[in-house]
N, CA and C of each residue as an Amber inpcrd file, in Angstrom:
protein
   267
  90.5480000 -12.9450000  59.7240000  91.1940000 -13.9980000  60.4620000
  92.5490000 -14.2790000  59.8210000  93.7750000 -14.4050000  60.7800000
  94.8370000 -14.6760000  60.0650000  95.4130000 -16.1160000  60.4110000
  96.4510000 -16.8180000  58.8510000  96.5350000 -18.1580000  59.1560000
  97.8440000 -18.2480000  59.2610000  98.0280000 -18.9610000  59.6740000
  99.8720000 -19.2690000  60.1510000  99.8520000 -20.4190000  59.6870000
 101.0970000 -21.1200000  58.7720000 101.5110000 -22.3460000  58.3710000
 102.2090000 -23.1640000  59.1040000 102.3720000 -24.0930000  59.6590000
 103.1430000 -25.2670000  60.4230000 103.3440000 -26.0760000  60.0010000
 104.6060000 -26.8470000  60.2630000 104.9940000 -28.4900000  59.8270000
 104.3490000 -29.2430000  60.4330000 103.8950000 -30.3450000  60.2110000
 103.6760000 -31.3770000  61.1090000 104.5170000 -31.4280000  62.3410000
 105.8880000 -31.3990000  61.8530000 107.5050000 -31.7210000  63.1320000
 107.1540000 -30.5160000  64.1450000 107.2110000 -29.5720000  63.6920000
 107.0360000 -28.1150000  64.4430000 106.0070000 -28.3090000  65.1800000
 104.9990000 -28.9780000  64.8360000 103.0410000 -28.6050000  65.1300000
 103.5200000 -29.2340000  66.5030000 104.2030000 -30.8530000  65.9380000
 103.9780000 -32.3080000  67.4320000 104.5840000 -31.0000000  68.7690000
 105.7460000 -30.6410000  68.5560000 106.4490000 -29.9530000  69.6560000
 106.0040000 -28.8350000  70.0220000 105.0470000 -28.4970000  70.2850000
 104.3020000 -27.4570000  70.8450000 102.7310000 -27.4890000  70.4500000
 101.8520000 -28.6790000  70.6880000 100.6340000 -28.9100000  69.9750000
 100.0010000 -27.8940000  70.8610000  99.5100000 -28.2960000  72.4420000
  99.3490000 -27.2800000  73.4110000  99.7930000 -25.5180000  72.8710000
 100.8790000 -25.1650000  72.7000000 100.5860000 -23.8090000  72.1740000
  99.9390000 -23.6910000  71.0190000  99.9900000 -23.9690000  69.9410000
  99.5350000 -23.8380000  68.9490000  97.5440000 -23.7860000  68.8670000
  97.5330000 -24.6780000  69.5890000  95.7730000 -24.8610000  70.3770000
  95.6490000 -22.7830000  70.9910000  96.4660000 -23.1080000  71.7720000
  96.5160000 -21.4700000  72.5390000  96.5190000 -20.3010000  71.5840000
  97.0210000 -20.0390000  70.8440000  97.3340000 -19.3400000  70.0400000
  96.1980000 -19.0780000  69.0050000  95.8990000 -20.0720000  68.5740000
  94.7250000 -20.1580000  67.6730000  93.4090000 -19.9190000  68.4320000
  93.4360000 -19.5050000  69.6360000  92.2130000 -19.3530000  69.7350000
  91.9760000 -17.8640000  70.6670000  93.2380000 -17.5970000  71.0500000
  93.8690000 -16.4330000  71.1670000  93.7980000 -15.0620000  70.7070000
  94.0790000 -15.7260000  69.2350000  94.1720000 -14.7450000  68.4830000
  93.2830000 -14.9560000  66.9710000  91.7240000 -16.0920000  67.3190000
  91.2480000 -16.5150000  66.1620000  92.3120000 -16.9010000  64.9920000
  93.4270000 -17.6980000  64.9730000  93.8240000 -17.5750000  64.1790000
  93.6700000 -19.3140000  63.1480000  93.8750000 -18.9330000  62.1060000
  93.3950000 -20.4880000  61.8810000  94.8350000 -21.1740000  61.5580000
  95.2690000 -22.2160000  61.2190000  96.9520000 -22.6240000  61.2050000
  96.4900000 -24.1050000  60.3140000  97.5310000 -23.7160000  59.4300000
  97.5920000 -24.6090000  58.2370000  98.6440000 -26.0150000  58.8200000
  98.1790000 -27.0390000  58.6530000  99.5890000 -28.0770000  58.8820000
  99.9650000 -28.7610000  57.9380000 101.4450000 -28.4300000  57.6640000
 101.9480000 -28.8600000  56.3810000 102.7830000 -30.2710000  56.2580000
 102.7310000 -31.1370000  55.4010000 103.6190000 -32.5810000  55.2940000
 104.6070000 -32.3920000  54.2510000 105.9190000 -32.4210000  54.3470000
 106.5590000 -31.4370000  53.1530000 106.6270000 -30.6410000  52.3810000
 105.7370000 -29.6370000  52.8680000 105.0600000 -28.4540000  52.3280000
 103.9980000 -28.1920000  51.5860000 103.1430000 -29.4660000  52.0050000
 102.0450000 -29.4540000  51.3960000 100.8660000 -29.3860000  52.8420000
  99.9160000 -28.4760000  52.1920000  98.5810000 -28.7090000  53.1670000
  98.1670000 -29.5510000  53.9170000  97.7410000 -30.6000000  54.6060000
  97.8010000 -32.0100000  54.9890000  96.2990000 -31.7870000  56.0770000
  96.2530000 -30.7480000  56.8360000  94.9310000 -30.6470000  58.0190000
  95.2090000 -28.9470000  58.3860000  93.8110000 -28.6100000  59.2130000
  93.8650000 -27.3810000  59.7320000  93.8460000 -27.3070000  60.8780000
  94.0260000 -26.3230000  61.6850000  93.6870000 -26.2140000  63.0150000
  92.5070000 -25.1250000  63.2990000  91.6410000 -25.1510000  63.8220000
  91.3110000 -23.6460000  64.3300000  90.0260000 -23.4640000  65.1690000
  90.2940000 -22.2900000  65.5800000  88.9060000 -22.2220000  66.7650000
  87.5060000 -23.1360000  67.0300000  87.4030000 -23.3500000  67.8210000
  86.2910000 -24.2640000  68.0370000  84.9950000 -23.8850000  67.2890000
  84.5660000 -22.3820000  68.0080000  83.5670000 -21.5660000  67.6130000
  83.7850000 -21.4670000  66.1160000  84.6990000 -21.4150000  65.0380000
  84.7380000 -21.5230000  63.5370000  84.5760000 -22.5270000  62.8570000
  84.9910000 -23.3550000  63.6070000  84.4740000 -25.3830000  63.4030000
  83.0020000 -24.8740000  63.3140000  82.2950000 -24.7540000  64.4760000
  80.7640000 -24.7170000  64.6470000  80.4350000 -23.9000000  63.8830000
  80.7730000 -22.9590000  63.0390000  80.5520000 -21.6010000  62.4640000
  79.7970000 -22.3640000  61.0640000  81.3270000 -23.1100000  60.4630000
  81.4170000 -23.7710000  58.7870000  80.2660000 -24.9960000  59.0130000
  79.8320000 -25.8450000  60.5840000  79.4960000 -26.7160000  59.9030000
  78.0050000 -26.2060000  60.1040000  77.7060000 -25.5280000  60.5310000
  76.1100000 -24.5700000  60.2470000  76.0820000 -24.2010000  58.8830000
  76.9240000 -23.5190000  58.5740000  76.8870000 -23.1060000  56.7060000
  77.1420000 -24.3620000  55.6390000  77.8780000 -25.2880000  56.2990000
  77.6420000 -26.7050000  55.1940000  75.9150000 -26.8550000  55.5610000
  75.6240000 -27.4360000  56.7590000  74.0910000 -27.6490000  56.7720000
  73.4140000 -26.7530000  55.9560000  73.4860000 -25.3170000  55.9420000
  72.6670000 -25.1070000  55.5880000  72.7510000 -24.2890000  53.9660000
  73.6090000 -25.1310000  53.4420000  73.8910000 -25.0000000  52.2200000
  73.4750000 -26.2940000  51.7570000  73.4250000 -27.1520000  52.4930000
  72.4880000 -28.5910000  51.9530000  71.3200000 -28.5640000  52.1290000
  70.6000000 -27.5890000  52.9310000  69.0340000 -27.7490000  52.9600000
  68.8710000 -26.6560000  51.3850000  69.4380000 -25.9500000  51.2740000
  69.4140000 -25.1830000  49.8920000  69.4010000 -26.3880000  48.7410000
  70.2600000 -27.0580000  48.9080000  70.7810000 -27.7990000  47.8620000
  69.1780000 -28.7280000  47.5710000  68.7640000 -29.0620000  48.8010000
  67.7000000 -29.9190000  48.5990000  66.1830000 -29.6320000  48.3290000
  66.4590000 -28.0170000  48.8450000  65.0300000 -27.1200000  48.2690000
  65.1280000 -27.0040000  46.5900000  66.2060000 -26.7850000  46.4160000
  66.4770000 -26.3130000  44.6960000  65.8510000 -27.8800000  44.2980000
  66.4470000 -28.7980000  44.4720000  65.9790000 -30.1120000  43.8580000
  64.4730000 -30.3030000  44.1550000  64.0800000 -30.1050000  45.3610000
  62.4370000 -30.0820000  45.8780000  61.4530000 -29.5840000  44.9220000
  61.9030000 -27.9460000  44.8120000  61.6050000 -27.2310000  43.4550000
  61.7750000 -27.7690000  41.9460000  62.3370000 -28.2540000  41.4510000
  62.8770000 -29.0600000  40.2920000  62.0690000 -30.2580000  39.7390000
  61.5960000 -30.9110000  41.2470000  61.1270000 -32.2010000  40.8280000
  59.6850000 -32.0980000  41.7240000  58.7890000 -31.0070000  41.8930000
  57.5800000 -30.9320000  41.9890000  57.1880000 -31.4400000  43.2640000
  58.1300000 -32.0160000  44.4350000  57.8630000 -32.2430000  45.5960000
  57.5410000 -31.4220000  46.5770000  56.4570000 -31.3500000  47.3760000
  56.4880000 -30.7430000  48.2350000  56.6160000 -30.6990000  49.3860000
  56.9160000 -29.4270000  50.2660000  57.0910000 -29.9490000  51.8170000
  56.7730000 -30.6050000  52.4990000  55.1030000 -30.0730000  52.2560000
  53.7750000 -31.0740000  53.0430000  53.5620000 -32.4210000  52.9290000
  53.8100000 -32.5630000  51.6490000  54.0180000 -33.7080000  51.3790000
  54.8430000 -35.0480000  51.9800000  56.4170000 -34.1170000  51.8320000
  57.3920000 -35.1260000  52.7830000  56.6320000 -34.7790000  54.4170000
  56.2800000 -34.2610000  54.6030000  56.2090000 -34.1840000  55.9440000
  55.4140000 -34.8570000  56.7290000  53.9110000 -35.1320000  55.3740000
  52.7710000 -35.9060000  55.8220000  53.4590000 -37.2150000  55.4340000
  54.3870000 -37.6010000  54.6780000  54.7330000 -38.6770000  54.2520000
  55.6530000 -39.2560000  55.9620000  56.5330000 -38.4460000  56.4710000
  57.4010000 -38.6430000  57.1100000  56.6590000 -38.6860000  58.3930000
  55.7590000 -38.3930000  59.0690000  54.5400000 -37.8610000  59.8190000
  53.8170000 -39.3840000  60.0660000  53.8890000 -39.9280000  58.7120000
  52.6250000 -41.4250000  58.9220000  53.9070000 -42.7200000  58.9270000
  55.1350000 -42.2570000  58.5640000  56.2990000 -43.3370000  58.9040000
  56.5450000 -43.3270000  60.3970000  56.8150000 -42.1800000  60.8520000
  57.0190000 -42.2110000  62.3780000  55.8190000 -42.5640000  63.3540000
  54.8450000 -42.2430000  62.7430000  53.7220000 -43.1010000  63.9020000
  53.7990000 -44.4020000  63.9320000  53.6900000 -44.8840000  62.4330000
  53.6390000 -46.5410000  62.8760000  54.6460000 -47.3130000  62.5240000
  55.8260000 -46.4550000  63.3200000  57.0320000 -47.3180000  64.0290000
  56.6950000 -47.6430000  65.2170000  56.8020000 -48.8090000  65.9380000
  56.5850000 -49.0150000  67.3380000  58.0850000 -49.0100000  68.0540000
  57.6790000 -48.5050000  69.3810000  58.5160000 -47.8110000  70.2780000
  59.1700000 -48.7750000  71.0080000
């Protein structure tokens, strides 16, 4: 995937292309505030891509600890299982 850098000034005056382009050509586009990094732009489908791999780099995160501290699945589950029944609806 290739990234293209933009100003903020540059980005406002052609936001519409820049949308086009980036998705065009997968490309991802950096937006810069005096030449510094500031936000990204990029494909929708790559948004949805990263925030599947954050999720599921936090269910990792929480198995490793699960493992660590002797909890088990069944456990939360029977635990979580007898909270949701006797919530009333």
């Amino acid at each position: 995937m290739e990234t293209k850098i933009v100003s903020i000034s540059n980005g406002k005056k052609n936001f519409t292309g820049l949308i086009k382009e980036s998705v065009a050509k997968n490309e991802d586009i950096i937006i810069t505030k005096r030449g510094q990094p500031v936000a990204a732009l990029l494909p929708y489908k790559e948004y949805t891509n990263l925030k599947k791999l954050r999720t599921y780099l936090r269910m990792l995160e929480i198995s490793t600890e699960m493992r660590k501290t002797g909890i088990k699945a069944k456990d939360v589950y029977a635990a979580s299982k007898k909270e949701l029944e006797g919530r009333k609806l």
